[in-house]
N, C-alpha and C positions, 0 to 999 in steps of 0.2 A: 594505699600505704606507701611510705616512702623506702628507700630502699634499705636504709638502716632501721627503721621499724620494724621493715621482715626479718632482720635479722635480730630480732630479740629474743635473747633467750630466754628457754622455759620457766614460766614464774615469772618472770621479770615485767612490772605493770605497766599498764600505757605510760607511752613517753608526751609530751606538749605538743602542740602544734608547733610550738616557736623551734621545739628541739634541735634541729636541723641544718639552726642557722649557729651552731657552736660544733667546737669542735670535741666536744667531751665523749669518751667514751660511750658509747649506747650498752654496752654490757656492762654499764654501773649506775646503779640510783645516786646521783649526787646531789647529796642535799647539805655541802660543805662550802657554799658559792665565800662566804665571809670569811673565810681565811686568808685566800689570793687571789679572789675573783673567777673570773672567764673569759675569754676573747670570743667573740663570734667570727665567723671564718673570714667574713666581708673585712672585717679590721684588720685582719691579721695579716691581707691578700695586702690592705694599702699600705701598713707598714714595710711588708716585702717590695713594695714597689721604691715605697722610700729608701729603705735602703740598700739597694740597685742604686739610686742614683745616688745615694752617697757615697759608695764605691767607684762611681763611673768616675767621680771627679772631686774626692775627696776638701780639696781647696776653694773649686767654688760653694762646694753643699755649706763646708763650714765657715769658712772665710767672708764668704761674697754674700749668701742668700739667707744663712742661718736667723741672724737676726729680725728681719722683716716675717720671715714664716713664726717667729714665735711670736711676735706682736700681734700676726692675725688671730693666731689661736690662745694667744691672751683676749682681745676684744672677744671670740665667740664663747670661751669659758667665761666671760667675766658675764656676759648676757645671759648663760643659763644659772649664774651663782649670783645675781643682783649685787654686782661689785662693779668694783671700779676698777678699769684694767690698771691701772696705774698702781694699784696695791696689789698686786697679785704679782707671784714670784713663781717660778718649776724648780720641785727637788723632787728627789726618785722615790719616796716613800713619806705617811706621814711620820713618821716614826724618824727620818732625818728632818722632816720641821720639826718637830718638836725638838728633838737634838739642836735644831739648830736656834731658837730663842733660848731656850735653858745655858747654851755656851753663850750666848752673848749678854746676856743678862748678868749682872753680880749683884751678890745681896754681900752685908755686913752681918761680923758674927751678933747672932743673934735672931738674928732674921727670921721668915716663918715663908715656908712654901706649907699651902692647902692643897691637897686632892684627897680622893675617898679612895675604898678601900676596891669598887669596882673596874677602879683603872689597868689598862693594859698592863701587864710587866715591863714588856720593856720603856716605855714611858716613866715606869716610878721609880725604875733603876736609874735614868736620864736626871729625874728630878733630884734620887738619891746622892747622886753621883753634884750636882751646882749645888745642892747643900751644905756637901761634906768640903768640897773646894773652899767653901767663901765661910765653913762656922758659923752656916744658917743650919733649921732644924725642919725636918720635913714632918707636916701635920698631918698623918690622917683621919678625914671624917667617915667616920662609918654608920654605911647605910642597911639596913634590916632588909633581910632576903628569909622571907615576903617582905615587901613595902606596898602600904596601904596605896600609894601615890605622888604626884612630883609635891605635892604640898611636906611631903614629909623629906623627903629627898632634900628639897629647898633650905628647910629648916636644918636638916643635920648639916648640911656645907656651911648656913650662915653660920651657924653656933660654934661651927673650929675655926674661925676667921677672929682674930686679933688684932690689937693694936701692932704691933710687928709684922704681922703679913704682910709680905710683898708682891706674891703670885700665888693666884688659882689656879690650879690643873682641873682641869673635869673633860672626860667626855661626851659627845654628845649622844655618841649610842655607845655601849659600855659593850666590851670583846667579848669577856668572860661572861655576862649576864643577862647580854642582850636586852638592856634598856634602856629608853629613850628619855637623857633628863632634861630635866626643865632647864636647858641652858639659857634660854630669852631673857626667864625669868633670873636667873643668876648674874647674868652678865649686867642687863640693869642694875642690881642692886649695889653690885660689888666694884663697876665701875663708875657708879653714881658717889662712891665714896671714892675714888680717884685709886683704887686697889685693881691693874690688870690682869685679864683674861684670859690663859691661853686653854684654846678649845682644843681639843685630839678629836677632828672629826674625823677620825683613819673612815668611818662609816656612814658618813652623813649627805655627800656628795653622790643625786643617783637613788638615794632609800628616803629620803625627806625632801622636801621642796626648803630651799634657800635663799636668804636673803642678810648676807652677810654684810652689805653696808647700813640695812638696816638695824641688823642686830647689834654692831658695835661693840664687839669686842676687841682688846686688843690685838690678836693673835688668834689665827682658825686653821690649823693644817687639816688635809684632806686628800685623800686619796681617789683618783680618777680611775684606777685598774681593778677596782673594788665594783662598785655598782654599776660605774658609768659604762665599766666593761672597756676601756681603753687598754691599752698592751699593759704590761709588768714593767713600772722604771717611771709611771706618771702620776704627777701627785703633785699638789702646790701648796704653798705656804700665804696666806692671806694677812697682810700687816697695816694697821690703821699708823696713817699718812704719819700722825704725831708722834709713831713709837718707833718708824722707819730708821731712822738715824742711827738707831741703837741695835739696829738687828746686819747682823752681817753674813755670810754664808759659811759652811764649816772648812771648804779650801781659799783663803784671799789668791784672786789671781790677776788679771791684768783691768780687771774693772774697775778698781783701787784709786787707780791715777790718770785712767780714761781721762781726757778731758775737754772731752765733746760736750758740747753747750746741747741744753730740749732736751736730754736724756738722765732722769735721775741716775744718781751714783748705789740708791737699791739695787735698780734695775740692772744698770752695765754690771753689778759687782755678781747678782747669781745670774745671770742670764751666759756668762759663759766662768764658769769655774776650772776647767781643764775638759781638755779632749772626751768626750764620750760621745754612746751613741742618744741622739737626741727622738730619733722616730717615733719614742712610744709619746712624748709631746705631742709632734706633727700630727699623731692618727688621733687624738682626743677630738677633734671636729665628727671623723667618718663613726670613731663608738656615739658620739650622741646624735648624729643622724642614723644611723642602723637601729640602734636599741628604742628610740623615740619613735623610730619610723614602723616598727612591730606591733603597734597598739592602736587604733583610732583613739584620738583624743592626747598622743605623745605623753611626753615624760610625768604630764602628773596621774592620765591613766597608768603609765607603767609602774608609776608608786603606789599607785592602792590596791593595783592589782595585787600585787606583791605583796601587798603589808595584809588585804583578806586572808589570801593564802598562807600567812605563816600564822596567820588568829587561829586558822581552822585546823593547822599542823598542832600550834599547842594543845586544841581543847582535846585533837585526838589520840595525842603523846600522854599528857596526864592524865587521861583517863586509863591508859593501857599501863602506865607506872603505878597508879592507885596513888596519886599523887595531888594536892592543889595546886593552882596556879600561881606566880610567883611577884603576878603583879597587876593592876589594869591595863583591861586592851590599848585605853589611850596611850599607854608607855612602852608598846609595841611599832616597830617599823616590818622592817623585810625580815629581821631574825627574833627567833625567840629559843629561850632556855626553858628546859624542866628539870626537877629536881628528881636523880632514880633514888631507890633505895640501897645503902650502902651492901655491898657482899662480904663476903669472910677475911678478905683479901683488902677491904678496901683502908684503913686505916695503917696498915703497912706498906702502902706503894708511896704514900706521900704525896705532896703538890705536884711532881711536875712525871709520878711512874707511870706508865702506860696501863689501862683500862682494857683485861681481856676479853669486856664485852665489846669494844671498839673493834677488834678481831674478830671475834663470832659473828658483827653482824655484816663483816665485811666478807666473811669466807659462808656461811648460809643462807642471806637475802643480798647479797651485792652491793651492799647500804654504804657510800661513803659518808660518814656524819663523825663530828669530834665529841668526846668525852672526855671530862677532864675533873677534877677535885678544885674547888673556890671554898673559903678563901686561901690564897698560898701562904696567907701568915696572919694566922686568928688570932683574935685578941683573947685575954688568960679565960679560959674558961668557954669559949669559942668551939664548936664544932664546924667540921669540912665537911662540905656538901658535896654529894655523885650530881654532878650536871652534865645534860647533853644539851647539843645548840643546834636546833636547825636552822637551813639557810632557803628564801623562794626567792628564786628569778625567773622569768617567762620561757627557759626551758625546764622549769618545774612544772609539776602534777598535781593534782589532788590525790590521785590513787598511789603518788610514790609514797606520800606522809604516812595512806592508811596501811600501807604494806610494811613500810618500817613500823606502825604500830603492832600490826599480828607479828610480826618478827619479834620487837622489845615484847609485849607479852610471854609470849612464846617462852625469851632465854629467860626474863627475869622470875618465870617461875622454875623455869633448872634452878638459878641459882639457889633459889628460897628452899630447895630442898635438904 
């Protein structure tokens, strides 16, 4: 046993082999990886190191070197995301790419943005937000939770797309509902009509295998501190070469007027936006060498590992809810949702009030895991659903899923009394 192994406390079920190499708590089941991720200690050491040396010499780190270190760790990002470095930009979250094609974009009143109804919040506020600027109208399509499958997914996105549409928002794995849409299949169709794409893969980089030049969408932001397991603050924005032009960063700063010949004006304009710290970029190479290196067989075993694992998490959550499941395993990645049964309480806290079973399982099984009410704005006649979301990453277990299930048993028959 290792040394934080021994120190688990009572009750508290085997931890992973891999556990060890993170630095999470050992006296918490954490099974909340899809909110803000995890660092493993090994990244976390090379970021420390990095920056030491950008303290040691502030001027050269940023002045002299900075640029050449992000080129390399654009060509190694771009190798495990089948892109082209040359489309590939760093911003701190995806949540500021998307922010940042929705500023730069204008529609005319009248206009139509698409997304459905599984999109992140903060995203639909983003899209609500260039609607309401430019007198366009934000469309949403809504998807049925259950959904039979991406065939039907497919069709409810095509069916709200109009002759005014100008952009698509869809995510590729969905926050709230944890599922996997058929964006291949979207992005062809929709840009085969000459109608752009922008993807919110806050979750796709790291939980799916990619191939983003061959997908061809216009626009893919992504998050690297999420699966890839990179530090907090790395995340890229992916723009096909023809929509470059029109996409700019959310601070203009000296890249503007750069004008150095060999170097797009994409590239100088985000590649330095104003002083910050850049480390959790630089350490993107050592997360995909560490977390790739934990598996025989690298990152596409790490992704089915992952994605078994949370198959085997739903069948044993919905059954302990007395619940169906919410959709096909195919529309499963690393995370999945089940639907609980509403409490006495639960239609007075509203979308966004805290869930005091999220507290009980946190103060009697140790369980980190989110609970939350979907949708946060139902259509008339619509009911909200009790959903919980788990999250597997290779410092997961199989025995953490089945203990949070005797635990959810457990409270949800207090509540039912």
């Amino acid at each position: 046993m290792t040394g934080q192994e021994g120190a688990r406390p009572p009750g508290r079920p085997p931890r992973s082999p891999h556990a060890d190499a993170w630095a999470l708590d050992p006296a918490v089941v954490f099974l909340n990886h899809g909110s803000f991720g995890a660092c493993p200690g090994a990244v976390l050491a090379v970021q420390a190191d990095l920056r030491a040396e950008l303290e040691a010499n502030p001027v050269a780190f940023l002045d002299r070197g900075l640029e050449g270190r992000l080129d390399a760790v654009r060509v190694r990002l771009a190798s495990f995301l089948e892109a082209d470095p040359e489309d590939l930009v760093f911003v701190p979250n995806a949540t500021a790419g998307v922010a940042t094609v929705l500023r730069s974009l204008r529609f005319a009143p009248g206009d139509e943005i698409v997304a459905t109804d599984h999109e992140y919040n903060a995203a639909l506020n983003m899209a609500r937000f260039a609607a309401a600027r430019d007198g366009a109208r934000l469309v949403v399509a809504r998807i049925p939770l259950p959904t039979s499958g991406p065939e039907e997914v497919a069709e409810r996105v095509l069916s709200a797309v109009g002759p005014r549409t100008r952009l698509v928002l869809v995510s590729h794995v969905t926050s709230p509902t944890a599922l996997v849409l058929p964006v291949e299949r979207l992005v062809a169709a929709l840009e085969g009509r000459g109608i752009p794409v922008l993807v919110d893969g806050a979750h796709g980089p790291g939980m799916l295998p990619l191939d983003l030049a061959g997908l061809g969408a216009s626009f893919y932001a992504g998050n690297l501190h999420k699966w890839v397991c990179a530090p907090k603050g790395a995340a890229f924005l992916h723009v096909r070469r023809d929509r470059q032009a029109a996409i700019r960063p959310l601070a203009i700063s000296h890249g503007a007027n750069d004008p150095r010949a060999g170097r797009s004006t994409f590239r100088k304009e985000f590649d330095w936006t104003g002083t910050a710290d850049p480390t959790p970029f630089l350490a993107v190479p050592a997360a995909l060498d560490a977390v790739g290196g934990m598996v025989a067989g690298g990152w596409p075993a790490v992704m089915a590992r992952n994605a078994a694992l949370a198959a085997v998490a739903r069948r044993a959550l919905a059954s302990a809810a007395g619940r169906p499941v919410l959709s096909p395993e195919s529309m499963l990645g690393s995370m999945a949702a089940i639907e609980l049964p509403p409490d006495r309480g639960f239609a007075a806290r509203g979308p966004s009030g805290p869930d005091p079973l999220q507290a009980r399982l946190q103060a009697t099984a140790a369980v980190e895991v989110p609970l939350h009410s979907w949708p946060r704005d139902p259509a008339p006649g619509e009911r909200r659903r009790r959903l919980l979301r788990v999250s597997a990453h290779l410092y997961n277990d199989h025995a953490e899923y089945a203990h949070l299930a005797e635990a959810l048993r457990t409270l949800l028959a207090e509540e039912g009394r």
